[in-house]
Structures are given as C-alpha cells and as structure tokens.
C-alpha positions as CSV (number, residue, x, y, z in Angstrom):
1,X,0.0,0.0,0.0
2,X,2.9,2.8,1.2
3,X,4.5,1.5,-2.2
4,X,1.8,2.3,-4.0
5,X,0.5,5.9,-2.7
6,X,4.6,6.6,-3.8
7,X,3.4,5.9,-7.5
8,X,0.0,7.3,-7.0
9,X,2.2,10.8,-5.2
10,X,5.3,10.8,-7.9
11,X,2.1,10.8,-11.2
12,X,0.1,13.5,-8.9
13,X,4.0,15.0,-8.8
14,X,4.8,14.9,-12.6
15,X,1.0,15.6,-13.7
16,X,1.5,18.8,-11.6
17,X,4.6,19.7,-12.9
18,X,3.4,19.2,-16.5
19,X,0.5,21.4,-16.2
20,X,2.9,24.2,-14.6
21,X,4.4,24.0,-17.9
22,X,1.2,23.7,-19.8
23,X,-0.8,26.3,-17.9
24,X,-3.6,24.3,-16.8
25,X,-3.2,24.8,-13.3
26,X,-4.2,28.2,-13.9
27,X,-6.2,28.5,-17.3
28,X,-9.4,27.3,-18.8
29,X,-9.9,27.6,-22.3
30,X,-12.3,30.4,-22.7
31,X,-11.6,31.9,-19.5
32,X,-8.8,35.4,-18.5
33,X,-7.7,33.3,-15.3
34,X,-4.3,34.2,-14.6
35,X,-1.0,33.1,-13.3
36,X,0.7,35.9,-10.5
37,X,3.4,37.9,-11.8
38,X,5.8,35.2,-10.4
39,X,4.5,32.1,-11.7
40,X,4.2,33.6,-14.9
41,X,8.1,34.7,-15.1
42,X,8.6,31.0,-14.2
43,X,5.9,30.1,-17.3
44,X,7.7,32.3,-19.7
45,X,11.2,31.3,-18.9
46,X,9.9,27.5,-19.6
47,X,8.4,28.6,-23.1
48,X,11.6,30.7,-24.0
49,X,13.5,27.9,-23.1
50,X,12.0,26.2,-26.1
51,X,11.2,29.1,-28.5
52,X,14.1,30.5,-31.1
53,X,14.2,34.0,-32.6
54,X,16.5,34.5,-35.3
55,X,18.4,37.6,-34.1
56,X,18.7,40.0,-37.5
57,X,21.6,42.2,-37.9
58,X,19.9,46.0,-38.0
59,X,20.1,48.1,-40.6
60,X,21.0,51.6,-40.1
61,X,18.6,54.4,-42.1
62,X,20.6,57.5,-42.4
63,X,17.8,58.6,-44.7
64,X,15.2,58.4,-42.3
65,X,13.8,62.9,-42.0
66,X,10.2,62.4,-41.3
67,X,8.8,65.5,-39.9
68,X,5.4,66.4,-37.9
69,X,3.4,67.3,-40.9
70,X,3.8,63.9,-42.9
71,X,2.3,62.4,-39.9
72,X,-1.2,63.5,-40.7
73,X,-3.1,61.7,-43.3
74,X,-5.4,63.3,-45.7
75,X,-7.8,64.7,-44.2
76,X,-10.3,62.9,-46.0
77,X,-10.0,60.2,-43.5
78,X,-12.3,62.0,-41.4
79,X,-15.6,61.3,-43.1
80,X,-18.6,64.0,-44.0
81,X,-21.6,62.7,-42.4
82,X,-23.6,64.7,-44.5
83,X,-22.9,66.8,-48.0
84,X,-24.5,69.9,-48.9
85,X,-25.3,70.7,-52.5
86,X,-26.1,74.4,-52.4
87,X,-24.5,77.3,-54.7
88,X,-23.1,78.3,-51.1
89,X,-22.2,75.0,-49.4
90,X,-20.2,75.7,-46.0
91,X,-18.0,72.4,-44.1
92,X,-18.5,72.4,-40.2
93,X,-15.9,70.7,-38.3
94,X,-18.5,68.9,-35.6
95,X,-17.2,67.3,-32.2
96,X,-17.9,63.4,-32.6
97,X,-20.3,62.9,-30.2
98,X,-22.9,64.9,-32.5
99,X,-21.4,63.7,-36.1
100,X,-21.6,60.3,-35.5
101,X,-24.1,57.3,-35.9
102,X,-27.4,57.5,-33.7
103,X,-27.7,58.3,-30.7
104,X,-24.3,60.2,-31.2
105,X,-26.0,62.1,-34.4
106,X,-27.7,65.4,-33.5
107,X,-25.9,67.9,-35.7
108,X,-26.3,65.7,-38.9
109,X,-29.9,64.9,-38.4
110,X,-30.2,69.6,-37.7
111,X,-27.7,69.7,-40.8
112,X,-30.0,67.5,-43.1
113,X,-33.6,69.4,-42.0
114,X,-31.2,72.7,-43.1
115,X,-30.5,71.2,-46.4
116,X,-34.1,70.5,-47.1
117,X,-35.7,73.6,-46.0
118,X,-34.9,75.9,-48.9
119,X,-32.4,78.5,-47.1
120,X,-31.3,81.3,-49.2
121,X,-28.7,84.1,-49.1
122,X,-28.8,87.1,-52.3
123,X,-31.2,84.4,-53.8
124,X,-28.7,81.9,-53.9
125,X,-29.3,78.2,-52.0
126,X,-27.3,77.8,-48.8
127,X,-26.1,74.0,-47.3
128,X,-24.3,72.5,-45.1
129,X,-21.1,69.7,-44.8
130,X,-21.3,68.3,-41.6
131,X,-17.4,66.4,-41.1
132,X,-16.7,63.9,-38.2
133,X,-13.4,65.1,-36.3
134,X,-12.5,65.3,-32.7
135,X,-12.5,68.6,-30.8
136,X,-8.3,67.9,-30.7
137,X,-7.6,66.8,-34.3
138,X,-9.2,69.9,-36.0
139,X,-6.7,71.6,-33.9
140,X,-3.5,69.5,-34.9
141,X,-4.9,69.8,-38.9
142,X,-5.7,73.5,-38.5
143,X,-2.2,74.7,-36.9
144,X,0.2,71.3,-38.3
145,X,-2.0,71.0,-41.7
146,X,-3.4,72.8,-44.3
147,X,-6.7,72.1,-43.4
148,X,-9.4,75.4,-43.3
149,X,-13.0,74.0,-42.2
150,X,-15.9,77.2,-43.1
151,X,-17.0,76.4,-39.3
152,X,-16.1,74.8,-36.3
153,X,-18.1,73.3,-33.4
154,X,-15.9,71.9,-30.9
155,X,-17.1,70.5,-27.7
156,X,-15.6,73.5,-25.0
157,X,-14.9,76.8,-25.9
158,X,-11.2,75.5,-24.5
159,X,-10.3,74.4,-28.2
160,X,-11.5,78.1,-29.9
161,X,-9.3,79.8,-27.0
162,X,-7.0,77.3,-28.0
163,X,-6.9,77.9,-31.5
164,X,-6.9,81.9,-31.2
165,X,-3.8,81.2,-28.9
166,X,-2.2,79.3,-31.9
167,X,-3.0,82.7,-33.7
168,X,-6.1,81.9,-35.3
169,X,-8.5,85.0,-35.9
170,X,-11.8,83.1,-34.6
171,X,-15.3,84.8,-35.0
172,X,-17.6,83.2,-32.3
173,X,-21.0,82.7,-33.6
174,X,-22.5,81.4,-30.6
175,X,-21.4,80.1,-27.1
176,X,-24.0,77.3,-27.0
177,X,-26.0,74.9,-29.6
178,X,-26.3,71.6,-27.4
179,X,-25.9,71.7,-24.0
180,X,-23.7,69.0,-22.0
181,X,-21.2,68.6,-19.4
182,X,-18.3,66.8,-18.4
183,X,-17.8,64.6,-15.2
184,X,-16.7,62.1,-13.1
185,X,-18.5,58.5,-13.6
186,X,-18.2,56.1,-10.5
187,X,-19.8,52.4,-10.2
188,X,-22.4,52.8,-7.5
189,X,-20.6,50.7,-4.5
190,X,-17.5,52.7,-5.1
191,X,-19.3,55.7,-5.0
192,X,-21.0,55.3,-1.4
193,X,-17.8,54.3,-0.6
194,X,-16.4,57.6,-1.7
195,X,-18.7,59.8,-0.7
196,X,-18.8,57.8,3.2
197,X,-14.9,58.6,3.6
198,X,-14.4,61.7,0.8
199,X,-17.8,63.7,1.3
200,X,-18.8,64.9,-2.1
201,X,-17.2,64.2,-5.2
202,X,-15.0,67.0,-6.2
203,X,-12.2,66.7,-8.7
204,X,-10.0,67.9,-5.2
205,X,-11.6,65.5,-3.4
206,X,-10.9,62.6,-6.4
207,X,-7.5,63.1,-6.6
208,X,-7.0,63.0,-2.6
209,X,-8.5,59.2,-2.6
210,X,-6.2,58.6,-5.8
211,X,-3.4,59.7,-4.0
212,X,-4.2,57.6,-1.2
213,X,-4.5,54.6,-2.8
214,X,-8.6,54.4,-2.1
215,X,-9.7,55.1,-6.3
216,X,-8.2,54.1,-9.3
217,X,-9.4,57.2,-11.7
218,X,-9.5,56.5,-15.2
219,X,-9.7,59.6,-18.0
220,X,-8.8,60.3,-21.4
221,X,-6.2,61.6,-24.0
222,X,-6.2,65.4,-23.6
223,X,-4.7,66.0,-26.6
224,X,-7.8,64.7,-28.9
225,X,-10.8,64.0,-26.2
226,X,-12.7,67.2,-24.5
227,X,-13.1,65.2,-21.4
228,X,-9.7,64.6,-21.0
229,X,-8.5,67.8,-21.7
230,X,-11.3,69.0,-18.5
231,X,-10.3,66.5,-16.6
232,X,-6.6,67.3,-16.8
233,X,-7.0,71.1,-16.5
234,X,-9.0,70.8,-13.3
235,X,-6.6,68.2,-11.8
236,X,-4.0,70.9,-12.0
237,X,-6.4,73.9,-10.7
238,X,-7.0,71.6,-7.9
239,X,-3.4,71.0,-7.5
240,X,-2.5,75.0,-7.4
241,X,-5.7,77.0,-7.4
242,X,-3.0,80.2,-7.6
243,X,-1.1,79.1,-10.8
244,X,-2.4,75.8,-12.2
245,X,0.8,75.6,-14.3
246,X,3.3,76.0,-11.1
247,X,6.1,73.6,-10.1
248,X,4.2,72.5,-7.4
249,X,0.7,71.6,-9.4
250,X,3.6,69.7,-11.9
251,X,4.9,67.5,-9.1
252,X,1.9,67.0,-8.1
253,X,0.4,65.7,-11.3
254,X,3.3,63.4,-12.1
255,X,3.2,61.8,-8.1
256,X,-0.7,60.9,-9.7
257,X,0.6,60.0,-12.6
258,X,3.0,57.4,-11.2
259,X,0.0,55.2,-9.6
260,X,-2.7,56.1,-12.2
261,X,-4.2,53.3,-14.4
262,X,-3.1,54.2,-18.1
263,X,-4.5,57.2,-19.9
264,X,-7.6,55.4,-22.7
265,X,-7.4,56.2,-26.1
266,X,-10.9,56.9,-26.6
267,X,-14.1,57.6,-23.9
268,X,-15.1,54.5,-26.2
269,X,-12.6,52.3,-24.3
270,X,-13.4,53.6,-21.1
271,X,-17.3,52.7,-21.7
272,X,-16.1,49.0,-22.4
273,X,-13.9,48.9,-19.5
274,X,-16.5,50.0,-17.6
275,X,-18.8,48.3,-18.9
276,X,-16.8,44.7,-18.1
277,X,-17.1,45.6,-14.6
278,X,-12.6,46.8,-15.1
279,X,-13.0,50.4,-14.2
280,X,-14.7,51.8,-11.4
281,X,-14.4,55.4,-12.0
282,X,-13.9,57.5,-14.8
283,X,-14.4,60.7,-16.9
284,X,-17.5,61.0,-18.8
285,X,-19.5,63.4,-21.0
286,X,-23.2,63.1,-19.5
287,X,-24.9,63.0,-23.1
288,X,-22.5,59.9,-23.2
289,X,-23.6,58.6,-20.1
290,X,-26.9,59.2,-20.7
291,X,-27.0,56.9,-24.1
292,X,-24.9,53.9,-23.0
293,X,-27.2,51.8,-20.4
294,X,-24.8,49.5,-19.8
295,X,-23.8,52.2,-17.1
296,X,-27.0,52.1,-15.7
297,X,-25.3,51.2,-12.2
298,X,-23.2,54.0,-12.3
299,X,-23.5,57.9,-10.7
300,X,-22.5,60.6,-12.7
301,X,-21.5,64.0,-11.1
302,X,-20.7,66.9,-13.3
303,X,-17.1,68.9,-13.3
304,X,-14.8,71.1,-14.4
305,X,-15.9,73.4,-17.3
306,X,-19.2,73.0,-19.7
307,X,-19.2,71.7,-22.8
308,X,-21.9,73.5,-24.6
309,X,-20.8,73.0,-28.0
310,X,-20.2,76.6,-29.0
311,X,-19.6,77.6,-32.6
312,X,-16.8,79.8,-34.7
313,X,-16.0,80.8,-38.3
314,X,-13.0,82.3,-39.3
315,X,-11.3,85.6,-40.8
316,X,-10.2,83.7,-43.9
317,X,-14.0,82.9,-44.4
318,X,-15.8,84.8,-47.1
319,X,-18.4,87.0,-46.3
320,X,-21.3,85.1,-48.1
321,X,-20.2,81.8,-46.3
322,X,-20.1,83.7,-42.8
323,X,-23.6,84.8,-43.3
324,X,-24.2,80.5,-44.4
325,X,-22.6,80.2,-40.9
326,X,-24.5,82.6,-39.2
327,X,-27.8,80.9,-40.6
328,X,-27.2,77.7,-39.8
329,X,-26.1,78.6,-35.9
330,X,-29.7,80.3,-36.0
331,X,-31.1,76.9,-37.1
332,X,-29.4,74.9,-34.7
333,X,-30.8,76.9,-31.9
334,X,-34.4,77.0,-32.9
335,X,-36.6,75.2,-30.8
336,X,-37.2,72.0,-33.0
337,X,-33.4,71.8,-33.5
338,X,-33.7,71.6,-29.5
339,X,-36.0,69.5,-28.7
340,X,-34.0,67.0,-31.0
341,X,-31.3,67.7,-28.7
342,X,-32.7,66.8,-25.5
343,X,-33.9,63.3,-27.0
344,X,-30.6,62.9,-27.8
345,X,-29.1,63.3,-24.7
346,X,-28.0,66.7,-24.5
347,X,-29.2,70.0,-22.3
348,X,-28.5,68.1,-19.1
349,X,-27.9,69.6,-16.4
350,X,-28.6,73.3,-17.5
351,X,-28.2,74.6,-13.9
352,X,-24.0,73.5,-13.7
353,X,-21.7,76.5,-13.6
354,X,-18.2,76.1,-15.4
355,X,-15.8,75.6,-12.6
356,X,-12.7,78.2,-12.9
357,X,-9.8,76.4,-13.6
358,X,-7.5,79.8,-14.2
359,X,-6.1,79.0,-17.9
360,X,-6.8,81.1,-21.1
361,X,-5.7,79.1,-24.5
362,X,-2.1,79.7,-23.9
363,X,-2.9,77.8,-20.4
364,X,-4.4,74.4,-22.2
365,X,-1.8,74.6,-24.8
366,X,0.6,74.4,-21.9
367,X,-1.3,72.0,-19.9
368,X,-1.1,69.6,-22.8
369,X,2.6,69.7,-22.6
370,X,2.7,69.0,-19.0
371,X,0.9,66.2,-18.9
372,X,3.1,64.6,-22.5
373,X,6.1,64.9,-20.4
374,X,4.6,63.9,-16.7
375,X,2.0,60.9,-17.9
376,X,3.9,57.9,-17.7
377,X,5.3,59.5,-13.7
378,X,8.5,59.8,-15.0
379,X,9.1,56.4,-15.5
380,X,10.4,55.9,-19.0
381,X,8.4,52.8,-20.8
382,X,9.9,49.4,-22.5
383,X,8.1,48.7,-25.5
384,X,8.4,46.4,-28.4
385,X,6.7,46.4,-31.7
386,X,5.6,42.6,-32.7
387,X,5.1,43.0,-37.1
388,X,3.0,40.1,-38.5
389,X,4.8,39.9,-41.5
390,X,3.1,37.2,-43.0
391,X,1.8,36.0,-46.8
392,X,-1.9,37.0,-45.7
393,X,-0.1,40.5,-44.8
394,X,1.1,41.1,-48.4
395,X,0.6,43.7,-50.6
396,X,-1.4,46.9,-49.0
397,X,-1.5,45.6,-45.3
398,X,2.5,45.3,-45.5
399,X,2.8,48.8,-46.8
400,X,0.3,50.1,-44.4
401,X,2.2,48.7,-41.4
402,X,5.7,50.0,-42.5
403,X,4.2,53.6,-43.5
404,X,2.4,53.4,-39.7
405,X,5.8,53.0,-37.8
406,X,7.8,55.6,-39.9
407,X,5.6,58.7,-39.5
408,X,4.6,58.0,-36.5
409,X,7.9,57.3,-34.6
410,X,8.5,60.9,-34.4
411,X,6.1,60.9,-31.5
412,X,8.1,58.3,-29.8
413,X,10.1,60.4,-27.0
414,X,14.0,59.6,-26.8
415,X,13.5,58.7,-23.4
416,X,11.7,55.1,-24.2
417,X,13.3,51.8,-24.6
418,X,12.0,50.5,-27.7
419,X,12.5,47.4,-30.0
420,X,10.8,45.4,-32.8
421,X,10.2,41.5,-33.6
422,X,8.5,40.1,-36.1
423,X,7.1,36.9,-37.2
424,X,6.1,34.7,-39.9
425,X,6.6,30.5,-39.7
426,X,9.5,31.7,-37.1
427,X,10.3,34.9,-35.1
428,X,13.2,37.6,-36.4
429,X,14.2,40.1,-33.4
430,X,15.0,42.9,-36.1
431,X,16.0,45.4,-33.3
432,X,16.9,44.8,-29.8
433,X,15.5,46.8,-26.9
434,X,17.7,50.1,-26.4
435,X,16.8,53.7,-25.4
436,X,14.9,55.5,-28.5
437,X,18.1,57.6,-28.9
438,X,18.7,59.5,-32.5
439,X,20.5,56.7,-33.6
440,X,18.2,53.9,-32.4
441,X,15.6,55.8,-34.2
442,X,17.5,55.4,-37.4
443,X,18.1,51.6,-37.0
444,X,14.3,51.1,-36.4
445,X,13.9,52.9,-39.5
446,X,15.8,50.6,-41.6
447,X,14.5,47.5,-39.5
448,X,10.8,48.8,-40.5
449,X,12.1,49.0,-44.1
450,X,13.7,46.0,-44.5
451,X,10.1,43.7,-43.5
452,X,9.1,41.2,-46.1
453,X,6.5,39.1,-46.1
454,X,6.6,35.3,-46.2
455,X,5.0,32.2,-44.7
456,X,2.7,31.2,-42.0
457,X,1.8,33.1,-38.8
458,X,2.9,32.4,-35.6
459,X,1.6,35.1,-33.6
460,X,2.1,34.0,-30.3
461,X,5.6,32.9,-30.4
462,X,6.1,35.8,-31.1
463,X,4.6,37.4,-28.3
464,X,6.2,35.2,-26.2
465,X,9.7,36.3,-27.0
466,X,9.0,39.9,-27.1
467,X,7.8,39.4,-23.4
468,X,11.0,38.0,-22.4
469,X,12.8,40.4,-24.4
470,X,11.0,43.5,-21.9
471,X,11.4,41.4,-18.6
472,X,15.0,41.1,-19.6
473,X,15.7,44.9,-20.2
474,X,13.5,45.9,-17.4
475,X,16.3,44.0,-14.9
476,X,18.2,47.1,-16.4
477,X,16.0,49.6,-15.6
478,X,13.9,48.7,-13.1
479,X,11.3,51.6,-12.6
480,X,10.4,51.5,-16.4
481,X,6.6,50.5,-17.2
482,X,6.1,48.0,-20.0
483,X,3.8,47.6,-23.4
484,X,3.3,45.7,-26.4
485,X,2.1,46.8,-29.7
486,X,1.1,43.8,-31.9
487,X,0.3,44.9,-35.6
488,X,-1.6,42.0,-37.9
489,X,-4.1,41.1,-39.6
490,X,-5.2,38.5,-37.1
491,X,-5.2,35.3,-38.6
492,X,-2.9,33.2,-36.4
493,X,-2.1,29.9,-38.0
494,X,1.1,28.2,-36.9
495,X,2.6,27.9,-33.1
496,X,1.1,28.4,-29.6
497,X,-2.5,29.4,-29.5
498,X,-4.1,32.7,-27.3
499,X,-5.3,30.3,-24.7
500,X,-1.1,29.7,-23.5
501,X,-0.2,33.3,-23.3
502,X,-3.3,34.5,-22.0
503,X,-2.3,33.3,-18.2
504,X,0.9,34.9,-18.5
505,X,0.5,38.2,-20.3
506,X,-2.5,39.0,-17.4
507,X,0.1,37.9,-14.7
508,X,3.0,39.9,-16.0
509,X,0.2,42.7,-16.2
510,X,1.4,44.4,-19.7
511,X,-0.9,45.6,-21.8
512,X,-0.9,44.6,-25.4
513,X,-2.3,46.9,-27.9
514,X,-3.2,45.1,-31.1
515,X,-3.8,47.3,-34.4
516,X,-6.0,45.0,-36.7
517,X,-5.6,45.0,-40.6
518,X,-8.8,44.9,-42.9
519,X,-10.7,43.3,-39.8
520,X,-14.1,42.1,-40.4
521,X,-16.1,43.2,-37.8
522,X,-17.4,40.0,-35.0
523,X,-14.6,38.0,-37.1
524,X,-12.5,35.3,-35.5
525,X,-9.3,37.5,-36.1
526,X,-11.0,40.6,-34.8
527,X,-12.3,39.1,-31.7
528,X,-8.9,37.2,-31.0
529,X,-6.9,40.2,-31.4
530,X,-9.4,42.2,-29.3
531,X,-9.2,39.8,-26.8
532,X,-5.9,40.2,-26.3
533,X,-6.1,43.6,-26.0
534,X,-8.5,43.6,-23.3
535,X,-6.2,41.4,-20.8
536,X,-5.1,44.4,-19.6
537,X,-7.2,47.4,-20.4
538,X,-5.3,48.3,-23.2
539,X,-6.9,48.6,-26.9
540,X,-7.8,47.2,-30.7
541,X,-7.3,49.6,-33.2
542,X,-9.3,48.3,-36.0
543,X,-8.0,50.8,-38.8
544,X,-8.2,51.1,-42.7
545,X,-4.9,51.9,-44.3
546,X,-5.9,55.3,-44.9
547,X,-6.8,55.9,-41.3
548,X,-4.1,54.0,-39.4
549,X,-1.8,56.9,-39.3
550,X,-3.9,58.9,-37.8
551,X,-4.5,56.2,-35.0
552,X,-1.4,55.2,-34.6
553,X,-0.3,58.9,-34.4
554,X,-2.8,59.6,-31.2
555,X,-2.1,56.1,-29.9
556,X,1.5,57.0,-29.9
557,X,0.4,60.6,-27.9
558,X,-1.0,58.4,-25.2
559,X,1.4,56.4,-24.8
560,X,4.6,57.3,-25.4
C-alpha cells in the first residue's frame, strides 16, 4: 500500500509539474484566469526555453527625415456625415459625439432638415457639410495642416481659445447649440464608498483618494478628447488653485501619474472597460452617459468646465459663407433643433456652472505639454513592436504597417526603450531593446524597411519572445513600465495558440495593444486580437490603411 501511494504521489508530482508548464493549473480555455506575476516569469522562462528568434543584424537608415506634418493623413479620412449641395455650401468641423451614428448624431440629423428647408442668401441656396473630427484633431490639422473647415463646433470653448492662442483669428458665432457637461462616472458601491470617507465628489476630493490609494481614476487623451482635456485642466487647478501651471501643481500631477491606471485612447474604451465591470471610476460626457445603459449602475456628477458646444468661423471665411454660418447657428438653436437635442441626450444639467480652472488658450496649450512629459510619472516605458509579417499580410497591409511606424515614430520620446520583432513561420528580433536615442531611431527605420512578407503566422511565439525580451531589459532599468504593440491582420495559424499566453501576459500585467488589418467586424481574427487587448485594459485599433496613421499617431500621444 505505502509503495503504491509513492506511485500514486510521484504521477500526482509529474502531472502537476506538466501542467505548470502547460498552464492548466491556472487556465481554462475560454476563460482570463491568470498566473501571478511570479508564476508567470517561471511560465515564460519555460516557453523561451524552447522558443528560437532569429536575431537579424539591423540596418542603419541614415535617410530616415520624417517630420510632424507627414504624420497626418489626408484629411479625407475623417468622413462628411452629411454633404450639402447648395451654390453656397459651407464644411463644419463637428465634435464626434454629435457627427456620429445615432444616438451620437444630433448635428447631422439639424444639418439634413437645413439642407431641405430651402435657405437662401442674395437668392442663392445655402447647405451645409457636416465632417466627423474630434475637438483635438481639427486643432493638430488646423495649426500642423493645411486644413481650413468654413466652421467649427468643438465640444468646449477650450479648443476656440485654443486655436486663437495658436494665432487663429476666430469669429464666435454662438457660445451654445447643445448643451452637455463633463464629469466624473463612478460604479455605485464605489461611490458610497467615496462619498462615506471623501464627502462629495470634487475633482480635489478625487484626486486625494487617488493619492491615497482608495480610487483608481480612469480619463482620457487630452490631446484629442474634451473630457480629458477637463479633466486634466481641473486636476491641475485643484493641484494650485494660484497658478495651475506652477512647479508644485507639476509635481503633483506626475506623483498621480505614477499610480494612475493608463491614460484610454478613446471615452469609447473607457465605456467598455466600464462596462466589463474593469474600471470603477472615470471621466465622462453626460450625453455619453446618458446613451450607454450598460452604465446604468453607475452615478454621474458633473465637473470642471461645460461643454456646450459653442460655434466659430473664421477671418479667412468669405463674407457670403459667414452669413451661411450665421444661418445655420440660428437653425441649430431653434426650438425644433432643440427639442431634438434633448432626445438625444443633450441639455442636461442646465443649472451646472463652469468651474474656474485659471487657464486662457495659452494655459491648455501648456497643460497639454505638461501632462506629455509627466503621464507615464517619470518612469520611462519598455516597448516592443511585434510585425505580423506574413503571406496573408502582403501587398497593402505590409505597406500600411511600415508607412504606420515611420511617421509615427517621431512621436516616440527619446527617453523610451524600444525594439521590434517580427514573425512569420518563425520569429526575427530585427532590433533589440535600447533607449529611442537619434541613432536607435535610425536603426528602427531601416528594420521597419527592410520587413518582407513570407509564410505562416505564428503570432504568439512571437509574443512570447517579445515578453521575455521586456522582462529582460526591465532588470536594467527597473522603474520602467512595459507595453506591447502587436500589428496584424489576425489570422494566427502556426505555433502556440491565445489560450497559453493568456495566463501569463494577465500575470505579467502588460498591456498589449493590437492594431488590426482589414478586420471584419465580430470576425474570428477581430475578436482574438481584441481579446488580447482587453487582458489588460489596453486597446484594438481596428483601422483602414488610410486611417491608421492617424491612429497610430494619437495612440503614440498616449502612450509614449
């Protein structure tokens, strides 16, 4: 009998050991169980040890001058929502969240009843363009690109003072077509358990409980998103209510910085966080709030400034068009213009008061810098790019992918540790990890150009290796946060499957950002891709090739 329970405890023994190796101690099929940041160190080192990458030998680009302005694709990329026809046909540059498909689509459906009710100016037909932009990009292609919209309706009168301080000559038609504010969004445990220790919920009082460790507070990209650009300008005004750009409100913001979660692309990312249950507070538009029921358990509380959705034209505008503008400001105001708006989420909240947060457009301008250089809490980030590269990437996807990485490496600070794999049957490291120096910059140029597609897809593998590559170099430099980029198409086909890395990227606790090529939406690729995204709140960027730029371009912003 002893002899026996022996066997019976050297199997249990080796079955144990086996599924160390295999994962299934720790992961169901199906399932975002994870291993702790230990075990999985002990998971990856057992996978490296049978994974090989072909080490390449880099290329130096000594041609490689991209500048600011190639960055931006065509502007076309942002689409019209609607297209006037009239001998006097004027292009609004409209905030997202009222240019976009229902409930988000307020200003197209105003823009289409101005089209059809037979508006003239001198006798001659007047329409109106509605184009799809964010408040922040109409910015970056006003003052970066050659881009000159007849009208712009941003979200916050912060982007017109912004613009004037770029030295813009605005002409502000009205202050207000759609009423809505900007807040703070908190699941409804977490918020009696805020408002029990905290009192009410002030940005001030946010910040304290982030600080303490009590509230992981979630907000957005203030360099594209309205909210985030609030959000960020009242942090700092609560910081130093004297000067919101002083030392002290700086220190301050990078000491919140350092424990924050990571700043979301999109509001969009945040919803689906949120909407998993992940994040428990966050910023929020209330006309967003108000037409996403999955968020039903949540408490919104308005702050910082309004966003009212004011309206400008511009000096270079002719006069006949400014008139066009003027008419159809008129029309958006009228009372069945806003009774459309209040069924569509908007004019909440009438009674809130802008809170002062003591910046003029010289003051967000600024305050966008100071967060670029404090968001990541001084801690410089590890990052490798993992390239499918392929035979189901060839041809436009390839192209798209190496144009992606060139233009938008200029956003990349020198600061950052950066390197590139990619993969095909087997995994090529075509650039090491080292510090984004002028000369590192140049070999990851020629690495980028020197991709060429070829075989299967072993996406995994690959991912595998580029984790070991960022635990390694993170040995070096210790206090440096870590992040993945994976750029395919999706269609995984050779090598370990999502199911074995799943444990380990959740344990490490590194988000992978995955930029899809020529997804089909609800595919198999898509949803892999954005499942491995979501392991750790990071993103899927599912772009076109004309758009990718663009994304990659903001994503970059974000993140490093």
């Amino acid at each position: 009998m002893r002899k026996i329970k022996k066997i019976i405890a050297g199997i249990t023994c080796l079955a144990m050991t086996i599924c160390v190796v295999s994962g299934c101690t720790k992961y169901e099929s199906g399932t975002e169980k994870v291993y702790s940041y230990d075990e999985a160190i002990k998971e990856l080192n057992a996978f490296n040890q049978e994974l090989k990458a072909e080490e390449l030998s880099p290329v130096l680009d000594i041609y490689n001058t991209e500048s600011t302005t190639t960055t931006l694709a065509d502007i076309s990329t942002f689409p019209l929502t609607v297209e006037g026809e009239g001998s006097i046909n004027i292009e609004v540059a409209a905030a997202t969240e009222m240019s976009s498909e229902a409930p988000d689509d307020w200003i197209n459906i105003v823009a289409q009843n101005f089209n059809k009710a037979d508006n003239k100016i001198d006798g001659k037909s007047v329409s109106v363009t509605i184009r799809k932009i964010t408040s922040g990009e109409v910015i970056t292609y006003m003052t970066e690109g050659d881009y000159k919209p007849d009208v712009y309706a941003p979200s916050s009168d912060a982007w017109g003072e912004m613009l004037s301080a770029k030295g813009i000559n605005i002409i502000q038609l009205a202050d207000r077509i759609a009423g809505n504010t900007a807040g703070v969004l908190m699941e409804k445990k977490t918020y009696d358990n805020f408002t029990a220790k905290y009192g009410e919920v002030t940005l001030s009082n946010v910040l304290d409980a982030s600080l303490a460790g009590d509230l992981k507070f979630a907000y957005t990209n203030p360099y594209t998103s309205s909210t985030g650009l609030n959000i960020l300008t009242g942090m700092l005004y609560a910081f130093d209510n004297n000067n919101p750009l002083s030392d002290t409100a700086q220190q301050k913001l990078l000491d919140y910085q350092k424990q924050s979660p990571p700043v979301a692309y999109t509001t969009s990312v945040l919803r689906e966080q949120a909407s998993k249950g992940i994040i428990k507070a966050m910023v929020m538009e209330e006309q967003a709030y108000h037409n996403t029921p999955e968020l039903k358990d949540y408490v919104y509380t308005p702050a910082g400034i309004r966003h009212d959705h004011p309206v400008y034209t511009f000096d270079y505008v002719s006069e006949e068009k400014q008139k066009a503008a003027k008419l159809f400001t008129e029309f958006c105001q009228n009372e069945e213009s806003q009774q459309l708006a209040d069924k569509k989420g908007f004019n909440l909240h009438n009674d809130y008061q802008s809170q002062p947060n003591g910046l003029d457009g010289a003051g967000y301008l600024a305050a966008q810098k100071i967060w670029k250089q404090s968001k990541d809490g001084g801690q410089p980030i590890i990052a490798v790019f993992v390239a499918d590269i392929s035979g189901s990437m060839s041809g436009e996807p390839i192209n798209s992918l190496k144009n992606s990485l060139l233009s938008t490496s200029s956003y990349i600070s020198s600061d950052n540790y950066i390197g590139l794999v990619s993969y095909a049957d087997d995994v090529y490291i075509n650039l090491p990890i080292e510090q984004f120096d002028e000369e590192h910059r140049a070999y990851f140029s020629g690495a980028v150009k020197s991709l060429d597609v070829k075989g299967n897809t072993a996406t995994y593998d690959a991912v595998l290796i580029a984790l070991k590559m960022m635990i390694d170099k993170k040995e070096e430099i210790p206090n440096a946060k870590m992040m993945m980029f994976v750029l395919s198409d999706g269609d995984q086909n050779r090598g370990y499957s999502l199911d074995r890395v799943t444990p380990i990227v959740g344990g490490l606790q590194i988000p992978v950002y995955t930029i899809g090529y020529n997804l089909q939406s609800n595919s198999a690729a898509a949803s892999e891709l954005e499942r491995l995204s979501s392991i750790n709140e990071a993103s899927l960027i599912n772009a076109t090739s004309d758009d990718l730029i663009n994304h990659m371009r903001n994503l970059f912003n974000v993140e490093l």
